[in-house]
C-alpha positions in Angstrom: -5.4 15.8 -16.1 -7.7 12.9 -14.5 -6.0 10.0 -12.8 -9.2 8.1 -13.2 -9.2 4.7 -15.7 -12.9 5.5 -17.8 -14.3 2.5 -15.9 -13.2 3.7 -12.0 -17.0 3.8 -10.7 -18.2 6.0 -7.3 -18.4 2.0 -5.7 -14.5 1.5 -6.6 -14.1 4.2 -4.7 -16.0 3.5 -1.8 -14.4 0.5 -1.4 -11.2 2.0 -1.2 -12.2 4.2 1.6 -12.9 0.8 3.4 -9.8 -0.9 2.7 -7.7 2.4 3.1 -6.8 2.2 6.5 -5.2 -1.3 6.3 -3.6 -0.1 3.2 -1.8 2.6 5.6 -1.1 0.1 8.2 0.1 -2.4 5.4 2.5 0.4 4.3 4.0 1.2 7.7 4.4 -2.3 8.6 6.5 -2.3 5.4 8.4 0.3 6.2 8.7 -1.5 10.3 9.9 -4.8 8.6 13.1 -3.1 7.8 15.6 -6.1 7.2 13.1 -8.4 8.6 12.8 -11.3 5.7 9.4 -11.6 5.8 9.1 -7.9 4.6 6.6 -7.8 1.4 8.9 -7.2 -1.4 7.8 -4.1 -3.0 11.1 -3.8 -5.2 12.4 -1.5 -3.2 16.5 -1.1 -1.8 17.8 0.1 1.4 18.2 3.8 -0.3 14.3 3.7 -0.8 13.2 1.6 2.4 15.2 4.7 4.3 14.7 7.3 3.0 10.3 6.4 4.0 11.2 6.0 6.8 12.6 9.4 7.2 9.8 11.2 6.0 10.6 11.7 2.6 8.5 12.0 -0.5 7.7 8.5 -1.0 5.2 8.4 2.1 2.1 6.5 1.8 -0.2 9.7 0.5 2.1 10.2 -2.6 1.5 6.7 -3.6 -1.9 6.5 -3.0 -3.0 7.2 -6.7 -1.4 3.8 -7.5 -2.7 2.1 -4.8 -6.2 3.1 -5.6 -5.9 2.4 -9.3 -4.6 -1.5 -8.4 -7.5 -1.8 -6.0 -10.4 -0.7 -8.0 -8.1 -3.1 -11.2 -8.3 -5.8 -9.0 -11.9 -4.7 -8.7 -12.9 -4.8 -12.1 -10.7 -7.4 -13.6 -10.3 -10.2 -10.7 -12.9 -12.4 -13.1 -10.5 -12.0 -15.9 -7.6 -12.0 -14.5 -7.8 -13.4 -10.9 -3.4 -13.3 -11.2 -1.5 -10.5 -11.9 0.2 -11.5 -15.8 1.2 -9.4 -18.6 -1.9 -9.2 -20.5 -3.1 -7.2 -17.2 0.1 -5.0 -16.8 0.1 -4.2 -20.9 -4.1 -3.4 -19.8 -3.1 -1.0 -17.0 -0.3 0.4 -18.2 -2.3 1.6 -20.9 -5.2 3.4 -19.0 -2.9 5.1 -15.8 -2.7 9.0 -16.2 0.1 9.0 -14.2 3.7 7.4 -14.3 3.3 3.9 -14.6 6.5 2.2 -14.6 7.5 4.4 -11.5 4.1 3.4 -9.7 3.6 -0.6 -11.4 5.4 -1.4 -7.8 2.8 0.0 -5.9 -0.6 -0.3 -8.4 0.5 -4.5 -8.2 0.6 -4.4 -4.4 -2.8 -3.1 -4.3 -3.7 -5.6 -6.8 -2.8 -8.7 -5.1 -3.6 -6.9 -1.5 -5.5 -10.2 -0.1 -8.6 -8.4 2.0 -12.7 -8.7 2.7 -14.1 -7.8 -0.2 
């Protein structure tokens, strides 16, 4: 089964592979900020913020489907919908192969992820 959206194009991807590694670094700073209360709010409890940090199965590569779908979104629909708002989540939620309410967390991070473009 793809995890491509039909209109996910080689430069989406490119463009990811720039932004990736501050992605990661964005991600373990998340997972440093531990308490802190400027911590990004990813909807996420303790349970979840520990059990990253321990290794589990919620590390950065298992999410990075989501987080390249909301970057190549943001991507393509920034001129429609510069803000995240429902017409965009009913949008996304239709065209993700994977699981989108477990991932929505995640793919909206990546959307709103403020970097060079």
């Amino acid at each position: 089964m793809s995890t491509e959206a039909k209109w996910n194009t080689a430069d989406y991807d490119n463009t990811w592979e720039r932004v990736k590694a501050a992605f990661a670094n964005d991600w373990e700073q998340t997972k440093a900020d531990f308490g802190s209360d400027s911590a990004r709010d990813m909807d996420q409890d303790v349970d979840d913020t520990v059990k990253q940090m321990a290794g589990s199965d919620d590390a950065f590569e298992n999410r990075e489907q989501a987080f390249r779908f909301g970057h190549a979104a943001h991507r393509h629909y920034r001129n429609d919908h510069p803000q995240w708002n429902e017409d965009l989540d009913d949008r996304l939620r239709a065209e993700y192969a994977g699981d989108y309410d477990r991932d929505r967390a995640y793919i909206r991070h990546a959307y709103d992820y403020k970097y060079a473009q």
